[in-house]
C-alpha positions in Angstrom: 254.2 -59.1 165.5 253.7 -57.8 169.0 251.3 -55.6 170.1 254.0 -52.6 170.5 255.7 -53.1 167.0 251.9 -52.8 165.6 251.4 -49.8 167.5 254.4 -48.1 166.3 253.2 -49.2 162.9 249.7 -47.7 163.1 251.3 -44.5 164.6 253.9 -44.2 161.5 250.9 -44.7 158.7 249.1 -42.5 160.6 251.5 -39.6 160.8 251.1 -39.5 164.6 254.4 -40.0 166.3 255.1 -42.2 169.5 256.7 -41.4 172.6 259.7 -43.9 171.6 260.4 -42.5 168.4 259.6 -38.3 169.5 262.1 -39.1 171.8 264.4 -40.8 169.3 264.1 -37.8 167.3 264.8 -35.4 169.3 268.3 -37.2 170.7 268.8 -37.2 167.2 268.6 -33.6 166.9 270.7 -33.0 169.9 273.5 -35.5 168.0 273.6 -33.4 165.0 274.0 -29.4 167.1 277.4 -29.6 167.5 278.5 -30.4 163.9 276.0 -28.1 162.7 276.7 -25.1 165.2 280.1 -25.3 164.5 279.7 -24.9 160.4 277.2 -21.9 161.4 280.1 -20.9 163.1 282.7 -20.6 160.4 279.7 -19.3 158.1 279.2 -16.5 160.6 282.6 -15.9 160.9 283.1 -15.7 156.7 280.2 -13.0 157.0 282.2 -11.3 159.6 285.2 -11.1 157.3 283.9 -10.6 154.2 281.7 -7.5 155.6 284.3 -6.3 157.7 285.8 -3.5 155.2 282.4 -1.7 155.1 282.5 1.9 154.8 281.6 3.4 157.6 281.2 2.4 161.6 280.9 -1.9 161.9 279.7 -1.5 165.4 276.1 -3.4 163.9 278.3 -6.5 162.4 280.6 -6.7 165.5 277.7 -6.6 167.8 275.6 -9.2 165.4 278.4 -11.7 165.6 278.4 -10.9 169.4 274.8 -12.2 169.5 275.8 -14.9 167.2 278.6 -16.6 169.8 275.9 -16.4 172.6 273.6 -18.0 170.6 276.0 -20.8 169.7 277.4 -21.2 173.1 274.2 -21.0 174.4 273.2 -24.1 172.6 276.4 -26.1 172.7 276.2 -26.2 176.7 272.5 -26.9 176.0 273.4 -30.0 174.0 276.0 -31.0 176.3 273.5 -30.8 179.6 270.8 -32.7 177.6 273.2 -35.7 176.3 274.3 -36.1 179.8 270.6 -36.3 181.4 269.7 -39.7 181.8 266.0 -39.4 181.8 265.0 -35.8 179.9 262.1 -34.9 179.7 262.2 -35.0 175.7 259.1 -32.1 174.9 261.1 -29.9 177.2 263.8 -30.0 175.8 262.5 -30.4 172.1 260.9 -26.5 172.6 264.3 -25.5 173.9 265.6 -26.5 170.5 263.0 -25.5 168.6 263.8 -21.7 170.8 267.3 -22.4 170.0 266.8 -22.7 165.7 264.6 -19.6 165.5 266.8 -17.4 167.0 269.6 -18.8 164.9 267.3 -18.3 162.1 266.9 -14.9 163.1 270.4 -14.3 163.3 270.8 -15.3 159.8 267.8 -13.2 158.6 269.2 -10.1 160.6 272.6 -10.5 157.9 269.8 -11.0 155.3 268.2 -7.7 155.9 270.1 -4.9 158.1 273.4 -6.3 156.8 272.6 -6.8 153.3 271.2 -3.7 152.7 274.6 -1.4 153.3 276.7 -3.8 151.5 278.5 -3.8 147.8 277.4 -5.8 145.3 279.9 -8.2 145.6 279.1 -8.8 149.6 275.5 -9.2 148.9 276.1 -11.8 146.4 278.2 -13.4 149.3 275.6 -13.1 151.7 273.2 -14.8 149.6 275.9 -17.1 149.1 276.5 -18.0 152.8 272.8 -18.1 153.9 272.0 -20.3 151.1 274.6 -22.6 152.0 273.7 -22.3 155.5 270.2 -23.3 154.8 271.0 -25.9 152.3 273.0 -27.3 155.4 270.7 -27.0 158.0 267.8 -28.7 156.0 269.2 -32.4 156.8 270.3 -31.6 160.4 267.0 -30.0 161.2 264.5 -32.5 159.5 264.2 -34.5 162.4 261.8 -31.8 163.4 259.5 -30.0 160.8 259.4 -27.0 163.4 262.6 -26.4 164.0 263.9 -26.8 160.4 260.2 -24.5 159.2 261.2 -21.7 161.9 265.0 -21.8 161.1 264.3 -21.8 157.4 262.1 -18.9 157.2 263.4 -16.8 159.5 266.7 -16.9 157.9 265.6 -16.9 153.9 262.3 -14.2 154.2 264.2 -11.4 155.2 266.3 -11.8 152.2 263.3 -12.0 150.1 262.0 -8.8 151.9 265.3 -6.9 150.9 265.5 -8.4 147.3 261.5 -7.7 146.0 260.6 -4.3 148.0 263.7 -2.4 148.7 265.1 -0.2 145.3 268.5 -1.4 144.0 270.5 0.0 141.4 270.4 -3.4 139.6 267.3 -4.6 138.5 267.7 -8.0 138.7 267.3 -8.3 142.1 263.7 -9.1 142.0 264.5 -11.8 139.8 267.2 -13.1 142.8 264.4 -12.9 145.1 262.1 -15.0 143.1 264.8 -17.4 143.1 265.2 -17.3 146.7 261.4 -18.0 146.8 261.6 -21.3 145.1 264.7 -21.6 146.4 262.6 -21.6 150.4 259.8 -23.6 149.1 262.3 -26.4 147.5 263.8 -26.3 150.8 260.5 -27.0 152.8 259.9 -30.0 150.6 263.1 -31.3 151.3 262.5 -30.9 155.0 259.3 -32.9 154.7 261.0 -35.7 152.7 263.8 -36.5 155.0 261.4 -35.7 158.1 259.6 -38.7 156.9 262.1 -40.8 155.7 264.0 -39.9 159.2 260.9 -41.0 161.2 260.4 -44.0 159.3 264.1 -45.1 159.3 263.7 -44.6 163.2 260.2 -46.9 163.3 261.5 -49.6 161.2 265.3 -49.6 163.8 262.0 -50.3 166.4 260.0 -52.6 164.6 263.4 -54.5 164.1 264.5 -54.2 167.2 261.3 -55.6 168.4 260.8 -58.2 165.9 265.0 -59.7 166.9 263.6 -59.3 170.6 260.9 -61.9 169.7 262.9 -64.0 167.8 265.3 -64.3 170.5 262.2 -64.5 173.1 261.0 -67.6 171.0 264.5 -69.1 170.8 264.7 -68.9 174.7 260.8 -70.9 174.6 261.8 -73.1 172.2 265.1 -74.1 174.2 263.3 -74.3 177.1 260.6 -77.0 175.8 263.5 -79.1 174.0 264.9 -79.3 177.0 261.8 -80.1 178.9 260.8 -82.8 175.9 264.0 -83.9 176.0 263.9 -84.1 179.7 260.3 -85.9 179.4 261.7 -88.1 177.2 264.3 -89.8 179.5 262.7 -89.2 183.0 259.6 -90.6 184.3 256.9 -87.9 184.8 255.7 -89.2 188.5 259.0 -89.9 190.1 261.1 -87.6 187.6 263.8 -90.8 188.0 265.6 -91.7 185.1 263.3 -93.7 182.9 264.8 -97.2 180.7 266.2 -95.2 178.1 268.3 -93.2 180.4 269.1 -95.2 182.5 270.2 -98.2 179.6 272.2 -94.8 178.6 274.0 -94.6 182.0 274.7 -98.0 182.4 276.4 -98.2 178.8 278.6 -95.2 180.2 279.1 -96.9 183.6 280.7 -100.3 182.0 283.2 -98.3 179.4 284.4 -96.5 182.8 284.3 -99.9 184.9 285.8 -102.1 181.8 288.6 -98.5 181.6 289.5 -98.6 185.5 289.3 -102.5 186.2 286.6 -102.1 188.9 283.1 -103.5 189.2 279.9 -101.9 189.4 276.7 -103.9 190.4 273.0 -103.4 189.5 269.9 -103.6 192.1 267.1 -104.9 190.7 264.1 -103.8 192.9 260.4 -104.9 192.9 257.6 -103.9 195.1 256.1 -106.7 196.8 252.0 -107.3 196.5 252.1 -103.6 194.6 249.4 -104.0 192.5 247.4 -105.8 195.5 247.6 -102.3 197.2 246.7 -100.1 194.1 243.4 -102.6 194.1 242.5 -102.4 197.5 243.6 -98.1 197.9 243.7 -97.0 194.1 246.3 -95.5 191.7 246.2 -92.4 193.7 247.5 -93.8 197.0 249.6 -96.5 194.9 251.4 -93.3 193.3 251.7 -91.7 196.9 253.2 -94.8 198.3 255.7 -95.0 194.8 257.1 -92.1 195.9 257.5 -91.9 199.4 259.3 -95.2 199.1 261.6 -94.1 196.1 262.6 -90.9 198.9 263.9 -93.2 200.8 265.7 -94.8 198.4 267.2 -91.5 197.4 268.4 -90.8 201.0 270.0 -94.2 201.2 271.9 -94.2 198.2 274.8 -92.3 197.6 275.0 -89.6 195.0 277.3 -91.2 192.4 274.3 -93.7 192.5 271.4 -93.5 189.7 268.6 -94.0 190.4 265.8 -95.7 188.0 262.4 -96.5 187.3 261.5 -99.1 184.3 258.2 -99.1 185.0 254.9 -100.1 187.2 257.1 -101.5 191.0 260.1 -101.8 189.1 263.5 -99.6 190.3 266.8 -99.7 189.5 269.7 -99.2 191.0 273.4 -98.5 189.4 276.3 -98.6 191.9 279.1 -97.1 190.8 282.7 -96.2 192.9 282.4 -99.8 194.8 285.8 -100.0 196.9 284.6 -103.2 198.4 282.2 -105.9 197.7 280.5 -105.6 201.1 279.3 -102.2 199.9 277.2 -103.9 197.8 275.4 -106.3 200.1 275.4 -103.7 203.2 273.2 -101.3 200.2 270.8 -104.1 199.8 270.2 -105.1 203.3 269.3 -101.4 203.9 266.8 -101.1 201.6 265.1 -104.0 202.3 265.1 -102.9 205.7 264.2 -99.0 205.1 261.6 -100.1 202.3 259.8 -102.7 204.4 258.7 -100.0 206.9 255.3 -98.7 207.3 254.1 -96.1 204.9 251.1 -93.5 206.5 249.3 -92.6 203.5 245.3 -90.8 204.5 245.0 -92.5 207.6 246.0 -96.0 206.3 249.1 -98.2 207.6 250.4 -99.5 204.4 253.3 -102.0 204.6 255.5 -102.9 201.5 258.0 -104.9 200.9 261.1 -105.4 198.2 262.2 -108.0 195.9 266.3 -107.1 194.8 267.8 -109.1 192.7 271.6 -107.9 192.0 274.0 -108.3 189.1 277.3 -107.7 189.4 279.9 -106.6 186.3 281.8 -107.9 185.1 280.9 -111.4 186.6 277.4 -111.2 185.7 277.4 -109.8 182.5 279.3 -107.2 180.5 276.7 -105.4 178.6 273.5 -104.0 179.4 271.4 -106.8 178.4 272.8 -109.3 179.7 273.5 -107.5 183.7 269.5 -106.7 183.3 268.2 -110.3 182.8 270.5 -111.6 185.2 269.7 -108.9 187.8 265.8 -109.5 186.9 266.7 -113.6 187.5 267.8 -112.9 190.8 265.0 -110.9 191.8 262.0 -113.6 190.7 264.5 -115.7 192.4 263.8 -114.0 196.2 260.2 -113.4 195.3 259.6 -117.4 194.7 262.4 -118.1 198.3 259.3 -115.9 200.5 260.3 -112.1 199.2 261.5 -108.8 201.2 265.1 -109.9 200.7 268.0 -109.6 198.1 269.8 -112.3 196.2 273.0 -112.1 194.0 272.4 -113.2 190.1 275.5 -116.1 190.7 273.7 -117.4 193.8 270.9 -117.4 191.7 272.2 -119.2 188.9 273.8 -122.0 191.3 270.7 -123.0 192.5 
């Protein structure tokens, strides 16, 4: 587990909240305003209905619902500006909805109290009606924040309780109603702390999940990335990073099914450093590796690129021609490299000269399979180093003598 999922962790057991999940929640607060205005809406607009046959001048309920539009339009551009932010500052704009569900809560207690007290019986039990319903709705959208849903809750429910204990009625009941509309708030409240939780911790686990499928596919990425470097390790030789045997026994398999397919040849240079291990005694491994590789870079620039390159081990290199037009190409590749290879090497201040040993197969008069093309090719170079070395001999000359 990564240090940020266990944070996130700690935080959720802790009751503390992040700044990746506060500002998860509060986006998710801002998703649910526009579904949620717009059923306050048609609740405030029932109320308006239901309450506008009361006897008498409805100036109070018009101007009410007044308040009520601004108040939703007030917060539906609010939600609109904030989902279109980029980078909100989230507590900002968290207080602006927490500002936003208290005065809706107010509206809603205002029906509650000034409104409830003028109406019939019947409106009253709708009121009641529609602000329970209203509040029953508002629990789950507003849970995301236990201020927002406390503020909207009690501001719309205690004025109800106010009218229903203390003011005189002609039923007697209505204490009993308000009683009712106390549990009523407190069962509410518990609800809002439930899903508050269970809304926070659905948010930490999407995090801890996310972060946890981020590490798996971090550690599939590593894990790629050393198979492929085992894998290259396996078939390249770590100083000269040429192709090793078992690559290059791979290649040449390849090469002869394409030769033996097209009807051409393909010929293998057998090359060994002359009086090597002489000079790794007399300068050590160190400048014997040095002079390995400044040797095999010339090789590299000499050959062409449809050519691989090999090194079997200790002084011994291989070369597989492939593409050969002519035979001359062949003998004109050799006589370069004994030529290029027999040069001086400067290596700290010492003039080291080398020479090479080739011995070449060709297919398919040499050999047709692997083995075969390799011990001829090897024949042929034993065969220049016992005729005085720093030359190259064909595997049929070899055999003829």
């Amino acid at each position: 587990m990564s240090m940020n999922t266990q944070y996130d962790k700690e935080n959720l057991l802790s009751g503390t909240v992040n700044p990746k999940i506060y500002s998860a929640l509060v986006i998710h607060l801002y998703q649910l305003l526009y579904i949620s205005q717009l059923a306050s809406l048609f609740c405030a607009t029932i109320i308006l209905m239901g309450l506008f046959n009361l006897p008498g001048d409805n100036t109070l309920l018009l101007a009410w619902y007044v308040f009520f539009i601004i108040i939703f339009a007030m917060r539906i551009i609010m939600m609109k500006i904030f989902m279109k932010q980029k980078d909100p500052d989230f507590r900002l704009w968290k207080n602006l909805y927490v500002i936003g569900a208290l005065l809706s809560g107010l509206c809603w207690g205002f029906v509650g109290s000034f409104l409830f007290l003028g109406a019939t019986n019947a409106e009253q039990i709708l009121i009641i009606l529609v602000i329970a319903g209203v509040t029953a709705g508002a629990a789950p959208m507003l849970s995301a924040d236990l201020i927002s849903s406390g503020l909207f809750i009690t501001a719309s429910l205690f004025p109800t309780i106010f009218s229903l204990c203390f003011f005189k009625h002609t039923q007697s009941n209505y204490p009993l109603f308000g009683a009712a509309v106390i549990c009523y708030y407190f069962y509410l409240l518990v609800l809002c702390f439930r899903l508050h939780d269970i809304i926070k911790n659905s948010i930490g686990l999407k995090f801890e999940n996310d972060t946890l499928l981020d590490n798996i596919s971090q550690t599939k990425n590593q894990l790629e990335i050393i198979n492929k470097k085992l894998a290259h390790a396996a078939t390249h030789d770590p100083l000269t990073n040429l192709a090793n045997r078992i690559l290059f026994e791979h290649n040449l398999i390849k090469a002869i099914a394409r030769a033996r397919k097209n009807n051409t040849i393909l010929a293998l240079l057998y090359i060994d450093l002359d009086n090597f291990k002489e000079i790794n005694d007399a300068y050590g491994h160190h400048t014997g590796d040095r002079l390995l590789l400044q040797l095999i870079e010339r090789i590299r620039k000499n050959t062409r690129q449809s050519d691989t390159v090999a090194r079997l081990g200790g002084d011994e290199i291989t070369i597989l021609l492939e593409k050969i037009n002519h035979p001359e190409i062949i003998y004109l590749t050799a006589d370069r490299l004994c030529e290029i290879l027999a040069a001086p090497v400067i290596i700290h201040n010492h003039i080291i000269k080398v020479t090479a040993s080739i011995g070449i197969s060709v297919f398919p008069e040499d050999g047709e399979d692997v083995e075969t093309l390799l011990k001829n090719a090897d024949k042929a170079m034993y065969y220049v180093k016992e005729h005085g070395r720093n030359n190259f001999h064909f595997s049929a000359s070899a055999s003829e003598k």
